[in-house]
ZADO-1210 file (C-alpha; in nm, 4 decimals, padded with zeros to 6 digits):
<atoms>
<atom x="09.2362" y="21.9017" z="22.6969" code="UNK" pos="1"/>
<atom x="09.4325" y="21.5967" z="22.8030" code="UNK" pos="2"/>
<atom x="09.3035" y="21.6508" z="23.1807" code="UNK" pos="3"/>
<atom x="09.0010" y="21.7531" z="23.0957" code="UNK" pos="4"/>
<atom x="08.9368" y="21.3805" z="22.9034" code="UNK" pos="5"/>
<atom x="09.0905" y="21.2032" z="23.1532" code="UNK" pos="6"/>
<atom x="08.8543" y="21.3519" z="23.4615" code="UNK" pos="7"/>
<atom x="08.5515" y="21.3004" z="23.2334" code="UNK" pos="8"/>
<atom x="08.7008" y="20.8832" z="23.1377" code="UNK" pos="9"/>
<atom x="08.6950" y="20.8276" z="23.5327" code="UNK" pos="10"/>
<atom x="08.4424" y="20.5980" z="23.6531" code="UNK" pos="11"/>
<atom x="08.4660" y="20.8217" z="23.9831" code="UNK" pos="12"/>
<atom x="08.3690" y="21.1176" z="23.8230" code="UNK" pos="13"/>
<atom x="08.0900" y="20.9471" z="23.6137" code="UNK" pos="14"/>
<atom x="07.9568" y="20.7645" z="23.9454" code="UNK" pos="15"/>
<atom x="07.9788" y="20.9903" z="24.1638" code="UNK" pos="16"/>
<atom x="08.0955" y="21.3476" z="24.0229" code="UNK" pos="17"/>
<atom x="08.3393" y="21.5843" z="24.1103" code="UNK" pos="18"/>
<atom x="08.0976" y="21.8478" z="24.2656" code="UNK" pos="19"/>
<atom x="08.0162" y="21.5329" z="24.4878" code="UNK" pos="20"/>
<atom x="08.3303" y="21.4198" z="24.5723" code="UNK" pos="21"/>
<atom x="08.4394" y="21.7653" z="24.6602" code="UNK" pos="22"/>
<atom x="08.1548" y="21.8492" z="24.9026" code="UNK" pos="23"/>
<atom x="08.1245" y="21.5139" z="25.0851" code="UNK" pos="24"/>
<atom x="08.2628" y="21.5643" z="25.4450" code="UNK" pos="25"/>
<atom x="08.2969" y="21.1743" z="25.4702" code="UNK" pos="26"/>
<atom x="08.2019" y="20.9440" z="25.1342" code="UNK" pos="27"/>
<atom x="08.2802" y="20.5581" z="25.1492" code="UNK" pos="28"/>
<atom x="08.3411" y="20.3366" z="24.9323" code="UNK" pos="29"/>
<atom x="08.2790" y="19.9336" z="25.0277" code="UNK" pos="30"/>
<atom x="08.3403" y="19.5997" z="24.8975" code="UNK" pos="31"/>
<atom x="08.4485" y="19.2381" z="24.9770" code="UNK" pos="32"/>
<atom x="08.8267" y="19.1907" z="24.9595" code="UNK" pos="33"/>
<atom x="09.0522" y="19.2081" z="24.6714" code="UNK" pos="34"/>
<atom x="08.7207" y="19.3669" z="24.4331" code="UNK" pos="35"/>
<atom x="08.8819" y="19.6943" z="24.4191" code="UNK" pos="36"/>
<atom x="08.8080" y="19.9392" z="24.6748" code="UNK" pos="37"/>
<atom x="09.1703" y="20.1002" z="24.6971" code="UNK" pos="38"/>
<atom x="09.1604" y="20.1605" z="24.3352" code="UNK" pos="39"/>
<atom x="08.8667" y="20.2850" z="24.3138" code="UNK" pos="40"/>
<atom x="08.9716" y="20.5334" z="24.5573" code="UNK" pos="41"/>
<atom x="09.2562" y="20.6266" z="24.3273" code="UNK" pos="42"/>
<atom x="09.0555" y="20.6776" z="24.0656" code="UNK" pos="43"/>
<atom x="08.8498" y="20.9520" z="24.3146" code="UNK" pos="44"/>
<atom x="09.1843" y="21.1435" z="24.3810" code="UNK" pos="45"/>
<atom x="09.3124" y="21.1186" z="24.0730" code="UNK" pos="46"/>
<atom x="08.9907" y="21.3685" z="23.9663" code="UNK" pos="47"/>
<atom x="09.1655" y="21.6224" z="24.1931" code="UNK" pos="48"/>
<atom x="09.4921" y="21.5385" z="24.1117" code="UNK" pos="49"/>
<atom x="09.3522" y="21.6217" z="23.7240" code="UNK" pos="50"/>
<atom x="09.1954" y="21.9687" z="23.8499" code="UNK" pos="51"/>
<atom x="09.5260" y="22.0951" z="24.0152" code="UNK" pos="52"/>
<atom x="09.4328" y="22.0305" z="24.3489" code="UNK" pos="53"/>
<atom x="09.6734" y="21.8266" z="24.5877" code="UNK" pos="54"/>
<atom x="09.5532" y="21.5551" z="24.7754" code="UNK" pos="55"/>
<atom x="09.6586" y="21.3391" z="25.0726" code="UNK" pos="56"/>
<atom x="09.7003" y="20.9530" z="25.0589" code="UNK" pos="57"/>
<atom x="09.6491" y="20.7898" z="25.4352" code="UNK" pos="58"/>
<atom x="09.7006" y="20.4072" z="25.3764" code="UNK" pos="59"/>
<atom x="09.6777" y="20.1801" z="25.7110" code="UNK" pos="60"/>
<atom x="09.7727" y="19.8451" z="25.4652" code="UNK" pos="61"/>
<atom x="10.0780" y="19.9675" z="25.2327" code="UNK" pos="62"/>
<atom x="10.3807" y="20.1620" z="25.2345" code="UNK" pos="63"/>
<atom x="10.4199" y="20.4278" z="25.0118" code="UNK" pos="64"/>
<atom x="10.6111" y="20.2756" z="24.7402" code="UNK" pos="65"/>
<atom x="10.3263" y="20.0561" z="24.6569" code="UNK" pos="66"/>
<atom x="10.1049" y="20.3250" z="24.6930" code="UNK" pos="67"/>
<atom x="10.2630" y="20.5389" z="24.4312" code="UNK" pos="68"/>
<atom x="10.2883" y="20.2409" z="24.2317" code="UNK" pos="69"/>
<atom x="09.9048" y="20.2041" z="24.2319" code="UNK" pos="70"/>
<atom x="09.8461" y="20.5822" z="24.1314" code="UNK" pos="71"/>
<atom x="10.0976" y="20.4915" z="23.8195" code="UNK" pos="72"/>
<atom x="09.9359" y="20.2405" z="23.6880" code="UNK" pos="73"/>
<atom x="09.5160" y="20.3621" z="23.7548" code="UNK" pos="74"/>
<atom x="09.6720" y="20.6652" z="23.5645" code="UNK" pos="75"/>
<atom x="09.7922" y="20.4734" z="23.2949" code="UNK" pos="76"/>
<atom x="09.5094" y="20.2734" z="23.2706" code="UNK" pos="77"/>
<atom x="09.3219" y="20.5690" z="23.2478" code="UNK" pos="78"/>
<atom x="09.5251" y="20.7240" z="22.9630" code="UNK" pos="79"/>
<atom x="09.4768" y="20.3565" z="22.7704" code="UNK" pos="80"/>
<atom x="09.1664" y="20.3643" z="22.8105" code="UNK" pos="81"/>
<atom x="09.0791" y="20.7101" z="22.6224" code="UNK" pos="82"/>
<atom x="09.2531" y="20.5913" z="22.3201" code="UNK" pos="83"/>
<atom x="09.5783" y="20.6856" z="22.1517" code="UNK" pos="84"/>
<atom x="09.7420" y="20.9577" z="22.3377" code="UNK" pos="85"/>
<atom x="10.1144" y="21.0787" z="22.2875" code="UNK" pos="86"/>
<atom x="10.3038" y="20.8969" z="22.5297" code="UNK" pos="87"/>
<atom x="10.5159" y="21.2448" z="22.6096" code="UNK" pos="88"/>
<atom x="10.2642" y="21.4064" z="22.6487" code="UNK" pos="89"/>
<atom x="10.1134" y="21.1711" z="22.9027" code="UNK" pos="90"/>
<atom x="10.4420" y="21.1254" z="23.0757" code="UNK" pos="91"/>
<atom x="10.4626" y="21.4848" z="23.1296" code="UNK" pos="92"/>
<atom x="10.1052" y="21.5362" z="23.2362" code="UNK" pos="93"/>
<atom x="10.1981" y="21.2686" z="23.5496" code="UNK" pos="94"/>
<atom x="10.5210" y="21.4611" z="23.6489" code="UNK" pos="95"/>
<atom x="10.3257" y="21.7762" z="23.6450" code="UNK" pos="96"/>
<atom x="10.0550" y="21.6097" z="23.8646" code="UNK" pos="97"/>
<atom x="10.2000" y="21.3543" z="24.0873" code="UNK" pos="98"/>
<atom x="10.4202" y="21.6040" z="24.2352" code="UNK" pos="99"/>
<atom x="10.0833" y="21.7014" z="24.4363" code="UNK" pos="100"/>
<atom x="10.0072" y="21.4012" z="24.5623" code="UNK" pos="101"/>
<atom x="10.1655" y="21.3573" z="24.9167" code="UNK" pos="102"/>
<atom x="10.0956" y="21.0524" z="25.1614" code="UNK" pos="103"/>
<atom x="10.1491" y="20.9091" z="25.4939" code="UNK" pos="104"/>
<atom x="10.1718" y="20.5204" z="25.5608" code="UNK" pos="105"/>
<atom x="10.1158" y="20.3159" z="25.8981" code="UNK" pos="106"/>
<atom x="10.2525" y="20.0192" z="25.9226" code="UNK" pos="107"/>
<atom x="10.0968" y="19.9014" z="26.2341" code="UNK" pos="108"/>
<atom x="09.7676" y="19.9913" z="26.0961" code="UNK" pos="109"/>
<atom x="09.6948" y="20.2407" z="26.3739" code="UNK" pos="110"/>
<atom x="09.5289" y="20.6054" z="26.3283" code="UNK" pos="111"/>
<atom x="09.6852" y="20.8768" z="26.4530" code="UNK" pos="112"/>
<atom x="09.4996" y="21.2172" z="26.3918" code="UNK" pos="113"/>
<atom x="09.6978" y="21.4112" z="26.6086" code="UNK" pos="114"/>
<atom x="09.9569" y="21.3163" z="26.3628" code="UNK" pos="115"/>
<atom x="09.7297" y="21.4190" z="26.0823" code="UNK" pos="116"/>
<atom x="09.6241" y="21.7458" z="26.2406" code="UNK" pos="117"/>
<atom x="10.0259" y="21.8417" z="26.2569" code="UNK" pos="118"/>
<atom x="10.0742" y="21.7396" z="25.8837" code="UNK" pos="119"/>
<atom x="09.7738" y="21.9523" z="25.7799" code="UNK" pos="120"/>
<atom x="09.8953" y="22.2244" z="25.9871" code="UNK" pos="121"/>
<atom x="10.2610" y="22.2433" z="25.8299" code="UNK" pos="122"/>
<atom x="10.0994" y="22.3271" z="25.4858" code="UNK" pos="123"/>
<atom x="09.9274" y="22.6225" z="25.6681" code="UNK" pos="124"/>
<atom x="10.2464" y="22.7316" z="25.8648" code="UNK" pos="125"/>
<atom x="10.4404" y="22.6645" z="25.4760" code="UNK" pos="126"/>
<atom x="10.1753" y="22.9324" z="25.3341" code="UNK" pos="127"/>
<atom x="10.1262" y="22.5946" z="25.1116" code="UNK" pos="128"/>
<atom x="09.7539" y="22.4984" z="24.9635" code="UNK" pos="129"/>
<atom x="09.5811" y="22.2690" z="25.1254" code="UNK" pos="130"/>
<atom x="09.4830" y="21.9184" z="25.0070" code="UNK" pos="131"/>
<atom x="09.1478" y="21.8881" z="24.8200" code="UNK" pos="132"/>
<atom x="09.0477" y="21.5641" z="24.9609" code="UNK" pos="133"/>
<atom x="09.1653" y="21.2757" z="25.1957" code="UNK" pos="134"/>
<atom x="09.1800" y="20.9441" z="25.0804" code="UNK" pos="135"/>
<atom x="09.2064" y="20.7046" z="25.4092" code="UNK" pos="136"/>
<atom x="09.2629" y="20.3448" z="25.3348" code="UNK" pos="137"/>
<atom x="09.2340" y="20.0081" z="25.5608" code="UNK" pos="138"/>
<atom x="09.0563" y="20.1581" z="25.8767" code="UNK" pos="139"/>
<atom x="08.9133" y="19.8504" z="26.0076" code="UNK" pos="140"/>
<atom x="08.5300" y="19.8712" z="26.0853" code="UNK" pos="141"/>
<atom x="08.4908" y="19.5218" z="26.2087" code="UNK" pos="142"/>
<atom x="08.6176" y="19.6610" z="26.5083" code="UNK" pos="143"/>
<atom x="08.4883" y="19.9730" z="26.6938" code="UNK" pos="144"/>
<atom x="08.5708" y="20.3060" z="26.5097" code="UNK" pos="145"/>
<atom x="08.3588" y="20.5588" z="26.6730" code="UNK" pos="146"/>
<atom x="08.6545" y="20.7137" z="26.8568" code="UNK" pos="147"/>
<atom x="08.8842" y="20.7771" z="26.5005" code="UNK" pos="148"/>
<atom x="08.5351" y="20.8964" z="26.3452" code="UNK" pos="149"/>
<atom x="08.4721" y="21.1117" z="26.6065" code="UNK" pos="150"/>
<atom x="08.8270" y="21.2711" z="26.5890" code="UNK" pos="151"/>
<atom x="08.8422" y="21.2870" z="26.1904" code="UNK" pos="152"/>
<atom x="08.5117" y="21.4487" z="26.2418" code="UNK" pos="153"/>
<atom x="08.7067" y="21.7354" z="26.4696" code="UNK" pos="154"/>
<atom x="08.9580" y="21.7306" z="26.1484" code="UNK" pos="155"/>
<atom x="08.6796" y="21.8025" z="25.9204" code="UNK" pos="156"/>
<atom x="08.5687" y="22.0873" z="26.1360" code="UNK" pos="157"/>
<atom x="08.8892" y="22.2635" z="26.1689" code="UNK" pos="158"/>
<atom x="08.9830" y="22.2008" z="25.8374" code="UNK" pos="159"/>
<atom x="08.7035" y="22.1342" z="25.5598" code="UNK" pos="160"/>
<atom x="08.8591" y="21.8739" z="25.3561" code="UNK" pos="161"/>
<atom x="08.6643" y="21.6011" z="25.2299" code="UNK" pos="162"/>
<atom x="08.7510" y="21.2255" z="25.3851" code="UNK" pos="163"/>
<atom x="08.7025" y="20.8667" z="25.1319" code="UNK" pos="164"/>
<atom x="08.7350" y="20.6018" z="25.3372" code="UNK" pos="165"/>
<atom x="08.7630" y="20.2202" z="25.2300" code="UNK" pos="166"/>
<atom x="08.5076" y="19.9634" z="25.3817" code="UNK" pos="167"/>
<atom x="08.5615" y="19.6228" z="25.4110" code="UNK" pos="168"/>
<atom x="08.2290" y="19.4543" z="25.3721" code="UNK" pos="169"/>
<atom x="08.1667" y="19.0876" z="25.5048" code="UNK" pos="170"/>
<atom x="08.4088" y="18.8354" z="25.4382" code="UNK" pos="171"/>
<atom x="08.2928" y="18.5318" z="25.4140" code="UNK" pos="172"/>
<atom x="08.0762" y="18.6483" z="25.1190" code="UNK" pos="173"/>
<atom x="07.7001" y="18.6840" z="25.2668" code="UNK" pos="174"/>
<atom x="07.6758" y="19.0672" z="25.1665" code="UNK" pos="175"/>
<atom x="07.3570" y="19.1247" z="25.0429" code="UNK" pos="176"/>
<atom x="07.3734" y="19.4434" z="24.7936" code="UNK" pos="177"/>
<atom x="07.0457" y="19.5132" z="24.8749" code="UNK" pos="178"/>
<atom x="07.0891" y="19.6551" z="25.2338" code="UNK" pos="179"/>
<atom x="07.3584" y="19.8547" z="25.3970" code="UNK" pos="180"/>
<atom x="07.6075" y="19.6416" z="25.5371" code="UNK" pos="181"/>
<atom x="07.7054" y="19.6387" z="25.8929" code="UNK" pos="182"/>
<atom x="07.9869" y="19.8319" z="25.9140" code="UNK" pos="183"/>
<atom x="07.8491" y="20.1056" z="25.7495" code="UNK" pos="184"/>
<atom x="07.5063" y="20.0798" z="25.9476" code="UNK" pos="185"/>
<atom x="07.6972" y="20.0958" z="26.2611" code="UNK" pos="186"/>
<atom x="07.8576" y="20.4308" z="26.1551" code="UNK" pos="187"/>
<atom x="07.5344" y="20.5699" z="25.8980" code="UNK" pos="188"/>
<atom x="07.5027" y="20.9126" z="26.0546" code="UNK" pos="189"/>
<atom x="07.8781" y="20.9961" z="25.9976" code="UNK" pos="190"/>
<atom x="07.8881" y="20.9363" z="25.6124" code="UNK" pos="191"/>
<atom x="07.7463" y="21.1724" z="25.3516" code="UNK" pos="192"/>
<atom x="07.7800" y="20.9091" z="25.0460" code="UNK" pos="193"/>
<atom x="07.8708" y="20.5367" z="24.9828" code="UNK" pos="194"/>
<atom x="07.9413" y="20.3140" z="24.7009" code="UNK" pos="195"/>
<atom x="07.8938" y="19.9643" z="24.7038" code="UNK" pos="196"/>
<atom x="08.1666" y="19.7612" z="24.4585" code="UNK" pos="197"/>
<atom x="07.9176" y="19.4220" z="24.3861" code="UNK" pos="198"/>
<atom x="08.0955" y="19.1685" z="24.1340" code="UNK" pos="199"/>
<atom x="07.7742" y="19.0814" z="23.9053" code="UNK" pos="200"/>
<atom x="07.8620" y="18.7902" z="23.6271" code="UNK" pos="201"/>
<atom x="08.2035" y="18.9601" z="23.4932" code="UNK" pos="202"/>
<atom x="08.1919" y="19.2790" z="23.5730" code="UNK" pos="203"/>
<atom x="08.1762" y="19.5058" z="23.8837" code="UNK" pos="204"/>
<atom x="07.8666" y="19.7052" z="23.9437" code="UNK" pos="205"/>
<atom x="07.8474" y="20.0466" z="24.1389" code="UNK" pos="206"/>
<atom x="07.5584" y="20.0690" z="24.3794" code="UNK" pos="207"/>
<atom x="07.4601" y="20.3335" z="24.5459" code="UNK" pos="208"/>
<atom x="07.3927" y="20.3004" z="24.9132" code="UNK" pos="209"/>
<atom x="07.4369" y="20.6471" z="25.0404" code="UNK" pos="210"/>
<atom x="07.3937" y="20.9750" z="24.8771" code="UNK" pos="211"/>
<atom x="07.3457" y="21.0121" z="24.4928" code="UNK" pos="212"/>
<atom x="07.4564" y="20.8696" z="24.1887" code="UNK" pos="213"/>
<atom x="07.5007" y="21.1238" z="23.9343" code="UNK" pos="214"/>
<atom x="07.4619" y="20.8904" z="23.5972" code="UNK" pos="215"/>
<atom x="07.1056" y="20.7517" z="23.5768" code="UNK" pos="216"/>
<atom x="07.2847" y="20.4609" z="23.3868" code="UNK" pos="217"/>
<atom x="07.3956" y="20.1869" z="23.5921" code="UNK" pos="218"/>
<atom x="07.7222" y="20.1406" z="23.4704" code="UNK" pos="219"/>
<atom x="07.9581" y="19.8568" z="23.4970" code="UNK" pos="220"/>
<atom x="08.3358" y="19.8121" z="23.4976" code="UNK" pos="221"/>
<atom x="08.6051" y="19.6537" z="23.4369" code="UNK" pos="222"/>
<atom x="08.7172" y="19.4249" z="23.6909" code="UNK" pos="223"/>
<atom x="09.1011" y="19.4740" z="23.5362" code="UNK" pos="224"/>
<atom x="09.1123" y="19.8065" z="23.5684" code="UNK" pos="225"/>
<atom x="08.7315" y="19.9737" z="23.7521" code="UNK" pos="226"/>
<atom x="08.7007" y="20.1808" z="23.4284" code="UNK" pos="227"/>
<atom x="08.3564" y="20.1764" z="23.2682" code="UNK" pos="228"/>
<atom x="08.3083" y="19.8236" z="23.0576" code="UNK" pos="229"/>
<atom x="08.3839" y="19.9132" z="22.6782" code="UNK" pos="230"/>
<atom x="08.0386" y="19.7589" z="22.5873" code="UNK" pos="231"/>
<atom x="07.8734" y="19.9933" z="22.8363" code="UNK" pos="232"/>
<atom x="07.9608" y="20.2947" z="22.6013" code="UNK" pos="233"/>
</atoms>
């Protein structure tokens, strides 16, 4: 029951929705910097972290100590935010879940897929399931991407698992959320779905750029923490 409450509490799965996230061959999800796109994308694995599934962490920006430090605490959050739950019982939901969670970090921010391909291909030669989704974090689309696209595309192909990618939107803050930002305009025909993070008064709104939004509400969250805003409920 405990998973079950926690999928349904994630803003992902109330944005976007698990059939969604599942299906997308590459989903995006964009913002100016430090608004929350990493967590956000947390908060989309952790919905397939919650179903059983395993799921793999690519991070360009951070090693993997913060990384696992940032799936702690959005599951934590999570667990706060659904009201009292025995802490035990929460602990040992995370140790039976985190364990499926696997990741690989580049420091020098470059993207290696032939590296990728060989990872994925170790869980096959292991007889081992295969990851659910890929969360890839800190590919840099001001710069030309068409070549790593184009090869994660191949990856998608051979493999059929689902790609989230963070977006860094414009940074000196002229973003209009009523049109599709550059660097996903430059790259429209590769993406499935994307979600806009906009910062409106106090809160962070979702927008929907690409694909569909499955809650006809639009909600807004908590800056703190990307869960839906109490006073949304």
């Amino acid at each position: 029951m405990l998973k079950k409450d926690l999928v349904l509490r994630s803003s992902a799965e109330r944005i976007i929705g698990c059939s969604q996230i599942e299906k997308t061959r590459f989903g995006a999800i964009l913002s100016r910097a430090g608004v929350g796109k990493t967590t956000f994308l947390v908060q989309i694995a952790l919905t397939q972290l919650l179903q059983g599934k395993k799921i793999l962490h690519i991070s360009l920006l951070e090693g993997m100590d913060k990384i696992n430090i940032r799936y702690s605490e959005t599951y934590n959050n999570l667990v706060d935010s659904i009201g009292y739950v025995d802490p035990a019982k929460a602990h040992k939901l995370w140790e039976e879940i985190e364990s499926n969670k696997v990741g690989i970090s580049y420091h020098d921010k470059s993207l290696d897929t032939s590296k990728i391909r060989d990872y994925l291909n170790s869980f096959s030669a292991a007889n081992l399931p295969m990851p659910g989704i890929i969360i890839l974090d800190g590919l840099d689309f001001e710069q030309d991407v068409t070549t790593q696209l184009s090869e994660l595309k191949a990856l998608y192909d051979e493999f059929s698992i689902p790609t989230w990618f963070s977006i860094q939107c414009h940074r000196d803050g002229s973003l209009d959320p009523e049109k599709i930002p550059v660097q996903l305009a430059t790259y429209n025909d590769f993406f499935d779905n994307a979600f806009l993070l906009w910062p409106v008064d106090s809160k962070i709104k979702v927008i929907c750029l690409k694909g569909e939004n499955s809650n006809d509400q639009d909600l807004l969250l908590d800056p703190a923490n990307l869960i839906v805003a109490l006073d949304q409920e």
